[in-house]
N, C-alpha and C positions, 0 to 999 in steps of 0.2 A: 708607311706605318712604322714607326719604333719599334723597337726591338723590346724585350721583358727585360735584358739585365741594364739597357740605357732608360728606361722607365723609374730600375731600381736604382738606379746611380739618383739620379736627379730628385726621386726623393730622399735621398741623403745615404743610401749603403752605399758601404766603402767597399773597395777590392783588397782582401786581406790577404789570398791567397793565388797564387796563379797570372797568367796571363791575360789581357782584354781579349776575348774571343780568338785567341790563338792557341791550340788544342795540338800537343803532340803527344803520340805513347812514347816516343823515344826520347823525352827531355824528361827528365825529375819535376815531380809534380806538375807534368803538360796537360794530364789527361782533365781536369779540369777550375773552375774559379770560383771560388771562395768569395762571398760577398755577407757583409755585417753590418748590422743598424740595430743598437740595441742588444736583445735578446733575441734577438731572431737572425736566423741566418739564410742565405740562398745559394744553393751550387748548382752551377749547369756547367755542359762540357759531354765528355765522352762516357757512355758508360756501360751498355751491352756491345757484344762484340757485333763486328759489322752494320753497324748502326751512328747514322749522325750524331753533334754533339744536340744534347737537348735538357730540360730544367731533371737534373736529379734530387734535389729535394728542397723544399716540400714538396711532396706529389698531391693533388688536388683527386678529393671523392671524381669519379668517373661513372655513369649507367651508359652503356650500350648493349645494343645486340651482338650476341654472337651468334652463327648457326641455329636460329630461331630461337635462342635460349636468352631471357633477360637475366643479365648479370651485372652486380651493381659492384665496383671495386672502390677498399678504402687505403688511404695511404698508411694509416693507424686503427687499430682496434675494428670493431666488428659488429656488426648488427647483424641483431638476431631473428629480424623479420625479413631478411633477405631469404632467396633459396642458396646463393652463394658468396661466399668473402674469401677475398685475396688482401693480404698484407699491401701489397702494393701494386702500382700501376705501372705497366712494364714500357718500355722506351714507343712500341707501336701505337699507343693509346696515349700517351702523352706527347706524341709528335702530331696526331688526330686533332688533341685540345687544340697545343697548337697553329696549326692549319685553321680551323674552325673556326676560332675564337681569337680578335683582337687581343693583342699582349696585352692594352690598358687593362681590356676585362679581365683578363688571366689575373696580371700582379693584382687589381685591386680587392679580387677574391680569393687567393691564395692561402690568407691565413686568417679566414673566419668559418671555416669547415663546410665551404660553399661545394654543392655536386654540381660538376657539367654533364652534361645530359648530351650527349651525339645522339640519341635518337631524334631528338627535334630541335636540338641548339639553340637549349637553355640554359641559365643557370638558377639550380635553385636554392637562396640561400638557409641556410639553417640557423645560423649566428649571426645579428646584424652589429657583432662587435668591427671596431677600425683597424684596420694593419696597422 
């Protein structure tokens, strides 16, 4: 399986900032990589503490369960027919997508305001605009 930032390279982001998947806190700007195509940009790498490197942003709509409670998390702004919103989706749930979810599906939904679903491992789109 490919990985999401050699998915992103090959369709044409550049590595502007950082290292190819090599992540240190101890080197100046180790902790992660800076990727650009366009107007749009992609960083992955390090970012909550004791926690692998994983895609820090964009962060992609999320719904899972938590402790019986359905809660649907956005990376930006908020619906208001949810019972709950979070700004964003924190490194556990986005390492979840991860796992779950082939990188092709990840990048090629990334940035059309697509929700992954881990309760049934879906995606479902909202925007049928192209990255």
């Amino acid at each position: 399986m490919k990985h999401l930032v050699d998915i992103a390279m090959e369709d044409g982001f550049q590595l502007v900032r950082g290292r190819y998947m090599d992540f240190s806190s101890m080197r100046p700007n180790g902790v992660d990589m800076i990727l650009t195509k366009g107007d749009k940009s992609i960083i992955f790498g390090l970012h909550e503490k004791d926690k692998p490197p994983t895609l820090i942003y964009p962060r992609p709509n999320a719904i899972f369960d938590t402790l019986g409670l359905k809660v649907k998390m956005f990376h930006c702004g908020t619906d208001e027919t949810s019972l709950v919103s979070f700004d964003y989706v924190n490194d556990d749930v986005m390492n979840r997508i991860l796992q779950t979810f082939s990188h092709e599906e990840i990048y090629n939904n990334l940035f059309n305001n697509s929700t992954f679903n881990l309760n049934n491992n879906t995606i479902q789109n909202e925007n049928h605009s192209n990255r």
